[in-house]
Each structure stands twice: as structure tokens, then as C-alpha cells.
DRENLOTI-487256 format. One record per residue (C-alpha): residue number from 1; x, y, z. Coordinates in pm, 1 decimal, decimal comma. Layout:
REM DRENLOTI-487256
NUM X Y Z
...
//
This chain:
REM DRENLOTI-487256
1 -736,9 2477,6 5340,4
2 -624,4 2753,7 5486,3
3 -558,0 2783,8 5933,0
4 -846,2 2962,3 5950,6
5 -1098,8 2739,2 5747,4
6 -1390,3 2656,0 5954,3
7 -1348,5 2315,4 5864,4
8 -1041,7 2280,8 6080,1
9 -1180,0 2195,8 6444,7
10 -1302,6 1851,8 6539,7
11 -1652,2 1827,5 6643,3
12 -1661,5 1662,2 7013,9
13 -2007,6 1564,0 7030,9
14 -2049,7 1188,9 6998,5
15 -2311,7 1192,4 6718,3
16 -2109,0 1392,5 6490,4
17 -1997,9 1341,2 6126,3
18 -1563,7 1394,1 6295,1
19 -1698,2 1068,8 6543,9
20 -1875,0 846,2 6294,2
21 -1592,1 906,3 6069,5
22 -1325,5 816,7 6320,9
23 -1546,6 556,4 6459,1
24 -1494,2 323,1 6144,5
25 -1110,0 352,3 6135,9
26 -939,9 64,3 6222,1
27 -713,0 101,7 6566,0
28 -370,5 157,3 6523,5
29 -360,8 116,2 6173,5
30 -162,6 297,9 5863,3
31 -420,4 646,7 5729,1
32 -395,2 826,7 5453,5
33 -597,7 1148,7 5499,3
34 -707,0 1398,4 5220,2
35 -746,1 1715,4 5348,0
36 -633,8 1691,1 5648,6
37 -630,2 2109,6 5705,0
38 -483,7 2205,4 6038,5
39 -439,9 1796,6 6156,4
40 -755,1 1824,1 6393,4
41 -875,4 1506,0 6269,2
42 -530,4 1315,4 6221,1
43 -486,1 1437,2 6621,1
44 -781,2 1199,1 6713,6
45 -659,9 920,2 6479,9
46 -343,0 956,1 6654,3
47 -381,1 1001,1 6987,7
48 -738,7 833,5 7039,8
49 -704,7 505,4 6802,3
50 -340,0 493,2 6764,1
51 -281,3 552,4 6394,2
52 38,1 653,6 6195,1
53 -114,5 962,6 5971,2
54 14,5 1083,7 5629,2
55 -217,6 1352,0 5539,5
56 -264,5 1573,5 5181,4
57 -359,7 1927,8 5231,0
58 -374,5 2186,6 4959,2
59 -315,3 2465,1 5181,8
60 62,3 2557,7 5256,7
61 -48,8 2699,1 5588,5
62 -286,6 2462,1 5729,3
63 -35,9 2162,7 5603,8
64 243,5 2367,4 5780,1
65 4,4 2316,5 6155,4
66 -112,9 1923,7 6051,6
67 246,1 1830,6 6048,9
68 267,6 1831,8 6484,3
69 7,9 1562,8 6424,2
70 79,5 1382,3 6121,6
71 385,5 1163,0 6052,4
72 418,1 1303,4 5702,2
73 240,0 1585,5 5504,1
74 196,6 1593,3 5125,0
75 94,1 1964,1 4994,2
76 -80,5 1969,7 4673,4
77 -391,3 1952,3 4461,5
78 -582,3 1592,4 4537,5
79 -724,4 1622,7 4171,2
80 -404,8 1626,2 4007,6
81 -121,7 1483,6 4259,4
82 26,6 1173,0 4154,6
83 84,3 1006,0 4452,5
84 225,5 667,0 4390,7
85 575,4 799,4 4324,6
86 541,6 1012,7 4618,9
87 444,5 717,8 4853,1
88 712,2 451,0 4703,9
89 594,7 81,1 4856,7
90 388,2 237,6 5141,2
91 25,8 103,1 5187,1
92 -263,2 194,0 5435,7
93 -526,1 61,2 5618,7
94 -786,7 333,9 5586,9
95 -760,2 643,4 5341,9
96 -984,3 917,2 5486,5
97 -1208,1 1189,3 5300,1
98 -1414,7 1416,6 5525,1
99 -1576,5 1645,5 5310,4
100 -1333,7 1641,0 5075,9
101 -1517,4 1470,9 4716,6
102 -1751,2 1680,5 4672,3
103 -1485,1 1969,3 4677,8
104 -1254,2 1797,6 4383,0
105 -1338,8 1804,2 3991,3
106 -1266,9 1430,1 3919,4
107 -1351,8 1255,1 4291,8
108 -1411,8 930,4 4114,5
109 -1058,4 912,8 3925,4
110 -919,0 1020,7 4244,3
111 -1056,0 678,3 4412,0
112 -961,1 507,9 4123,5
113 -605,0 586,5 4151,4
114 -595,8 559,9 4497,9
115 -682,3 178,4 4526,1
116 -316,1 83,0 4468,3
117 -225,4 250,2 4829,6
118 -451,6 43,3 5004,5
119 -296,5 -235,7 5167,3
120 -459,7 -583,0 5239,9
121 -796,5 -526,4 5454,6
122 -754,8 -174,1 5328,8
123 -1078,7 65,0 5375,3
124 -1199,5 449,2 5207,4
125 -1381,2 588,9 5489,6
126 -1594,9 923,5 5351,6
127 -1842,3 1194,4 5478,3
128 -2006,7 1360,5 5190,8
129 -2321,1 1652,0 5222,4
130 -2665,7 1495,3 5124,7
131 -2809,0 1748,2 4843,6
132 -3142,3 1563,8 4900,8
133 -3216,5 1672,3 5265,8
134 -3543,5 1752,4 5298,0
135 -3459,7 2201,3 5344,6
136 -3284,4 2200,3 5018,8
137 -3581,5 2017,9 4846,1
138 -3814,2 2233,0 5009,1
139 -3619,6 2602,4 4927,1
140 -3642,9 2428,5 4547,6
141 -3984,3 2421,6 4591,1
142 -4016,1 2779,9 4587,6
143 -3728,6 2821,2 4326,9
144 -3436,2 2895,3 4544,1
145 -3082,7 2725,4 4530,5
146 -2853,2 2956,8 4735,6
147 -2479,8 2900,3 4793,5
148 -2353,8 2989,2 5131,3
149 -2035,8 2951,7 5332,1
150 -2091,5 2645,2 5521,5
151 -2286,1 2320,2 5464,6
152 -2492,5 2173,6 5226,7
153 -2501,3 2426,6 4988,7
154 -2093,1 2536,9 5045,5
155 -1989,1 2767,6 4777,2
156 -1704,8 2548,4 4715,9
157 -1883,3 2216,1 4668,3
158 -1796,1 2086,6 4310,2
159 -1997,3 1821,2 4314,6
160 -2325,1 1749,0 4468,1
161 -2485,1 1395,8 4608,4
162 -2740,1 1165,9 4699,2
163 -2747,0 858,6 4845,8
164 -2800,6 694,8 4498,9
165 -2503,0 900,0 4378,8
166 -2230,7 810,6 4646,7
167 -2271,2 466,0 4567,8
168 -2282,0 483,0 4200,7
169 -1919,7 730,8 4297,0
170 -1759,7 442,8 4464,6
171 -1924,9 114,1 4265,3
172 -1811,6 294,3 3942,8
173 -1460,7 314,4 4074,6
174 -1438,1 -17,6 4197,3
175 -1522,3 -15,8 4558,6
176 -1822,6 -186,0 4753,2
177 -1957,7 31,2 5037,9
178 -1992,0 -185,2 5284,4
179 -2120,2 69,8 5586,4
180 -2351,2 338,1 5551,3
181 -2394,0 574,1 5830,1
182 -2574,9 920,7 5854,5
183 -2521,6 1212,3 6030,6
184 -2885,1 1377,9 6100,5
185 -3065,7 1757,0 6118,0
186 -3418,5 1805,7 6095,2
187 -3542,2 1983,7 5817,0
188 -3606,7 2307,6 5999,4
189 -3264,0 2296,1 6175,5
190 -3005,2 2363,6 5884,3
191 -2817,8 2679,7 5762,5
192 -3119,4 2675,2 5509,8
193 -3383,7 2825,3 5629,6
194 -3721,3 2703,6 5530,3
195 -4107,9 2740,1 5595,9
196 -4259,4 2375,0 5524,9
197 -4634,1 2341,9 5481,1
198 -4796,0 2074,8 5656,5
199 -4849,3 1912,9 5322,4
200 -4466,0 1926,1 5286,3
201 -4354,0 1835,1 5603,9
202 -4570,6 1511,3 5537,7
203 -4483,3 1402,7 5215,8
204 -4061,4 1535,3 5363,3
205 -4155,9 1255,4 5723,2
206 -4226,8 962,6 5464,5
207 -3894,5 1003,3 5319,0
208 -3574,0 889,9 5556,0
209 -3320,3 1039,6 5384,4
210 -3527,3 1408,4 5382,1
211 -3312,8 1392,9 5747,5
212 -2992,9 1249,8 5656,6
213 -2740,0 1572,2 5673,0
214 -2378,8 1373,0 5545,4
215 -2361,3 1003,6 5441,6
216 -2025,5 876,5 5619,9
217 -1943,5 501,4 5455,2
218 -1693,5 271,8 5469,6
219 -1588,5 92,8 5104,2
220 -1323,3 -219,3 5018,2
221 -1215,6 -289,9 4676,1
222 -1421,1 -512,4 4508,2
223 -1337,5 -669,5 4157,7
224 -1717,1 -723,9 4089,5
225 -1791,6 -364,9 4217,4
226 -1828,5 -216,5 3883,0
227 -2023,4 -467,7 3768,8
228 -2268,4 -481,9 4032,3
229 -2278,6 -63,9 3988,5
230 -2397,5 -175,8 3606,9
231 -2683,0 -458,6 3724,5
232 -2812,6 -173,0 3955,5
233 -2824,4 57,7 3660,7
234 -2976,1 -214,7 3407,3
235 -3235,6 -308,7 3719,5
236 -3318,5 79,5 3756,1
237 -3379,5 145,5 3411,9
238 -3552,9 -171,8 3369,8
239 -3779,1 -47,5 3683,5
240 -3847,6 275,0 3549,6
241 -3947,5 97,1 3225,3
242 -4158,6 -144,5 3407,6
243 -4295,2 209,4 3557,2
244 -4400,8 374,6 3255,0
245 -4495,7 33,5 3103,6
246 -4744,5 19,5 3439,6
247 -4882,7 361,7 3391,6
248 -4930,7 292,3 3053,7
249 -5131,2 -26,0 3118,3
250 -5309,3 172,4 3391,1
251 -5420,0 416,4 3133,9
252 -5520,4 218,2 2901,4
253 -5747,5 12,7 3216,5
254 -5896,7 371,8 3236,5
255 -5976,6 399,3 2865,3
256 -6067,0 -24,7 2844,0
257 -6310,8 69,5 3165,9
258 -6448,5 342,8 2964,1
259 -6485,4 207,7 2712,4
260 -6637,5 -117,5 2896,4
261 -6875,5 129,8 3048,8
262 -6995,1 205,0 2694,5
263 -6989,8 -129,9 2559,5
264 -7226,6 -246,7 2853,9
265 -7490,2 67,4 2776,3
266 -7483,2 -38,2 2446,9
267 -7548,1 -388,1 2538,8
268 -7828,7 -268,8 2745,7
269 -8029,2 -52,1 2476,1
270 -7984,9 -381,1 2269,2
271 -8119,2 -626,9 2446,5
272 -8388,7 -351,9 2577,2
273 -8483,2 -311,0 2198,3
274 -8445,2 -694,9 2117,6
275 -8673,6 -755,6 2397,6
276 -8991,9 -745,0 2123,0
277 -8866,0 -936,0 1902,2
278 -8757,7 -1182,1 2168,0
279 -9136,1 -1213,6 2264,8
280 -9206,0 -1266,2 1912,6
281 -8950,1 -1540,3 1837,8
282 -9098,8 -1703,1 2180,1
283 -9437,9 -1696,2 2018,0
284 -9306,1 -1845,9 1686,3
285 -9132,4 -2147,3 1898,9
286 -9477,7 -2167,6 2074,7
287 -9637,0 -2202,7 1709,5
288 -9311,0 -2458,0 1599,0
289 -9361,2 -2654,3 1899,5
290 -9779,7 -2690,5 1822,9
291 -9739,8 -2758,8 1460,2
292 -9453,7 -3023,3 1559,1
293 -9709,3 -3164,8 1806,3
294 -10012,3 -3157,2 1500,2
295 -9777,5 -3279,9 1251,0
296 -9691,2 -3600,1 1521,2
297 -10081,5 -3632,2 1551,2
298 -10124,0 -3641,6 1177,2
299 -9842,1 -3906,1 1139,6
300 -9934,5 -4092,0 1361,4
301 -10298,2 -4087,6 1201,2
302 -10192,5 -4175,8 898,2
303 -10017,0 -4479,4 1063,3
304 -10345,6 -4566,9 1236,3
305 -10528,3 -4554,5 887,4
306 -10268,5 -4732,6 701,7
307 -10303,6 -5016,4 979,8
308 -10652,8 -5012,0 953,0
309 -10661,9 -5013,9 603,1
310 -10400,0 -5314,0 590,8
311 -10685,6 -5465,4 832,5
312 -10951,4 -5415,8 627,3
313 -10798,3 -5530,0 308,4
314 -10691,1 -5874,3 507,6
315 -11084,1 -5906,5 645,3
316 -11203,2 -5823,6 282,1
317 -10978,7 -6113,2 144,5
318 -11124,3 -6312,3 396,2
319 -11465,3 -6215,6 329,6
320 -11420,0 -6308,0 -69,7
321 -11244,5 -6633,4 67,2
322 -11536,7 -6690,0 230,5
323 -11786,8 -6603,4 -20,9
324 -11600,4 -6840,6 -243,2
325 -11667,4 -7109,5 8,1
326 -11980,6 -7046,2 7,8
327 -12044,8 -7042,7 -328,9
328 -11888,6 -7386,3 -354,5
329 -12081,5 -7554,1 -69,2
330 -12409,3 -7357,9 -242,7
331 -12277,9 -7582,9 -529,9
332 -12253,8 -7917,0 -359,1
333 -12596,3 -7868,8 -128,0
334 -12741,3 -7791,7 -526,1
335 -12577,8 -8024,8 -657,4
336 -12713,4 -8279,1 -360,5
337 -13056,6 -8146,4 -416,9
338 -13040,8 -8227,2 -768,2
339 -12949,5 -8584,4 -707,1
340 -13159,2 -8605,5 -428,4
341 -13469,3 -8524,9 -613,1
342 -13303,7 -8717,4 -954,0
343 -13312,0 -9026,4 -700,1
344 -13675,3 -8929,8 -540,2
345 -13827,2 -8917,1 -889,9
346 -13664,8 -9264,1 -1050,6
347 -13843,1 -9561,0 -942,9
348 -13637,6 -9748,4 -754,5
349 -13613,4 -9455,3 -459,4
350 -13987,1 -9513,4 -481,2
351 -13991,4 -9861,7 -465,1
352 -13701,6 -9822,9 -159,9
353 -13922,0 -9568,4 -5,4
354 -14254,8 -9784,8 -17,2
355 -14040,7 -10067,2 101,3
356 -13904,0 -9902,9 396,2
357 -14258,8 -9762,2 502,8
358 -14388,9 -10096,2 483,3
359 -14142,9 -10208,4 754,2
360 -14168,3 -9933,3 966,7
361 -14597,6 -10054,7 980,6
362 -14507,2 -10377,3 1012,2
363 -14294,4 -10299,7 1295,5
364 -14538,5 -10103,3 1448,8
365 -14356,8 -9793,1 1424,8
//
């Protein structure tokens, strides 16, 4: 960067993306700082927390004023300068990029070859542009995407960002961010000027990062990093799966309530049109249930009859036994007459008779 780049003055007011920055730079420590123009930033590193500064500037001329602030100045291109030979055994505490990634081709295998240089404890600290504020979403809206000199939209940006993308930049390269901080603008306060329906400015307030002007983090090396860059990756895919898989159940709710809706009208007309014959089947168990009840009367007749006609036969044989009886005592009373009367007739029963008489005067009977 040239002396005159306007990215070469430090911004003094506490809340911006030059304070946050140097705010999570360890005191006194060893920096490494890409892009360090003019040395505006590597002054305040210096004089404010202490720090020894190397910086790497692309610009002849700005490198030229950094070096009354930095102990040591490296001029070339980040994307291709091979650094380790340069440095020999030296190792830092906090390697700096203020809006510097999304200016290189490559900003990831710049991280990745920088992690050697960090020493033990060693931090990147970054400030990178947020292309998802809320007044670049809303000039897309109306189909505009507009470089300009300074900002979000700076002609010279490379590379573009969102939240989700820093972290994917530094997880991918082996680094865990470990502070996120954000420098904020309103939506209506950028170099992009906008005119945001209410129905925009709504839907723009539900979002947090629709405010978030740079991202400034802090990452350490972490073994696991890339890993845990790949579970996010798997669990957002899997998400958006689980997404579509959702809508697609939610769809087909719509169609199984339709089609519910239909079933149930068709259930309806049925049992309006079965109604009939359900008042006829009624009428038939009515009829079922009388004929059950006749045909349990008739049994139960026909038990009656065949009890009294087991009666009757047992009286009848009773009657004959009877009858027989008779007949035999018929038999012996005839058969008693007959000697009776064989006795009255022979003359002996006479002579007993007048014999008998005779006593009965004589007795005075």
C-alpha cells in the first residue's frame, strides 16, 4: 500500500475495528503484521502495548515510512512470499491481518503457512468486511452490486465473507477462533446507500449480523480444527437435509390433510346412504330376535308335550295295571260267588244254615 492509501491512519475512536484489533494483542509480545502500510498500526502496538513489530507491506513506499515504527520490514507480495527462510528461528505471539485476507488470492494457504511462525500461546488476530451487512443485501435486492473505493464493497477486495465463511477460512486451515468481535454500522449508515422498506428493515432487525460492519477474531492452532470445520459441514448439510426432508413431510401433511378432507366426505355420503339400509338390517335383527324368542317358545313346547306325553304314557300303564287288577279280583269275587252259591245249593250249607238259625231262636236272638 502505497503512503497515501486511505487505509494508513489509525482510527482513535474506542469502538473502532484499529481498537478491537489492538485490543486482543497480547502486551509486550513478539507481532508479525501483514500489511502494515505506513506503520500506523505497528505505532500503537509499539508504543501503547509494548510490542516488538516485524511488519510485511507490498508497497515500497509505505514499507519505506512503517520502518520508524517497526523493528523490521519485509516488502513483498503476502500471497507468494516465503517467509520462513526470511524469518530464520524467529516466532511471534500474535500475527496481525487488518483488512488484509480479503485483499490476497489464496488467504487460506497464507494462514496455513504461517502457523510455523507462531510461537507457543501464539494468536492470528483479523478484521475482515462482512459482505452480509444488511445495505449490501438490501442494494441486491434491487439488483445492484457496486464496487467503490472504500469499504465493504472495496474495488480491491478479492475475496468476500460472512460470518459462516471466516470461520470455515480459519477451521479449514487449522486454527480455532476463539474470539469473535464486531465492529457495527446501521444499515442506513454505510458508503452504500440504501432505501429499506419497512418490510425490509424488519425482516434486516431480526437478523444480528445485518449490523455487523468487520468481524475482528482472535484464532490458536488447533490440531482438531479441521476436523471440527468438517463435523460443522456434515451437521449443515445434514440440517439442510433434515430441512428439505421437513418441507417435504410438510407437503405431503398438506396433500394427507387433503386428502383426509376427502376421505371424511366420502365417509359421510356413505354412511348418509347406508343409513336405509341400516334401518333395514335393524328391522331384520328385530325379526331374528322374535323368531329366536318363537322358536324358544316352540322348544320349549315341545319339551312340555314330550313331558306330558311321558306322563301320560306312565298313568296309562298304570291304568292297564290297574285294569288288570281288576280283572283278577273280578275273577276271585266270581270265582267266590261261584263257590259261595256251589256251597248254598249242596246240602250240607243247608243243613249248617238250618242249624245255625235254630240256635240263634233258641237263643232268643
Amino acid at each position: 500500500m502505497s503512503a497515501s492509501c486511505p487505509y494508513s491512519w489509525f482510527d482513535p475512536d474506542p469502538e473502532s475495528t484499529h481498537n478491537l484489533v489492538v485490543g486482543l494483542v497480547p502486551p509486550g509480545g513478539e507481532v508479525l503484521e501483514f500489511g502494515c502500510a505506513t506503520g500506523h498500526m505497528s505505532a500503537v502496538l509499539k508504543h501503547r502495548l509494548g510490542c516488538r513489530v516485524t511488519g510485511v507491506e507490498l508497497s515500497p513506499e509505505a514499507a519505506e515510512a512503517a520502518r520508524e515504527h517497526c523493528e523490521r520490514v519485509i516488502i513483498g507480495d503476502a500471497d507468494s512470499l516465503d517467509l520462513p527462510p526470511v524469518l530464520g528461528d524467529r516466532r511471534f505471539d500474535a500475527v496481525i491481518f487488518a483488512d488484509v485476507l480479503e485483499h490476497l488470492r489464496e488467504p487460506g494457504a497464507l494462514l496455513a503457512r504461517i502457523r510455523p511462525l507462531l510461537g507457543e500461546g501464539g494468536v492470528v488476530i483479523a478484521s475482515i468486511p462482512n459482505v452480509a451487512h444488511g445495505s449490501v443485501r438490501a442494494a441486491l435486492l434491487r439488483g445492484e452490486f457496486r464496487y467503490r473505493p472504500l469499504g465493504l464493497l472495496d474495488r480491491t477486495h478479492l475475496r468476500f465473507f460472512t460470518r459462516d465463511g471466516v470461520q470455515d477460512l480459519f477451521e479449514a486451515t487449522g486454527y480455532y477462533v476463539t474470539h469473535w468481535l464486531r465492529r457495527r454500522r446501521d444499515v442506513d449508515a454505510t458508503e452504500i446507500r440504501v432505501s429499506l422498506t419497512e418490510e425490509v428493515r424488519t425482516l434486516l432487525a431480526n437478523d444480528p449480523e445485518a449490523t455487523t460492519y468487520q468481524f475482528v477474531v482472535r484464532a490458536a492452532p488447533a490440531e482438531a480444527a479441521r476436523e471440527l470445520n468438517e463435523l460443522r459441514h456434515t451437521f449443515a448439510e445434514t440440517t439442510a437435509l433434515c430441512d428439505e426432508r421437513g418441507n417435504d413431510l410438510r407437503r405431503a401433511g398438506i396433500e394427507g390433510a387433503r386428502l383426509t378432507a376427502e376421505v371424511a366426505a366420502l365417509r359421510a355420503e356413505l354412511e348418509k346412504a347406508a343409513a336405509p339400509r341400516d334401518e333395514e338390517r335393524r328391522l331384520v335383527e328385530e325379526q331374528r330376535q322374535h323368531l329366536d324368542a318363537l322358536t324358544a317358545s316352540l322348544e320349549s313346547a315341545v319339551a312340555w308335550e314330550a313331558t306330558l306325553h311321558g306322563r301320560f304314557v306312565s298313568a296309562h300303564r298304570q291304568l292297564l295295571e290297574r285294569d288288570e287288577e281288576i280283572i283278577r279280583m273280578r275273577d276271585q269275587v266270581a270265582s267266590a260267588q261261584y263257590e259261595a252259591d256251589s256251597m248254598r245249593r249242596s246240602k250240607a250249607w243247608r243243613l249248617s244254615l238250618a242249624y245255625w238259625r235254630l240256635r240263634d231262636r233258641l237263643r232268643g236272638r
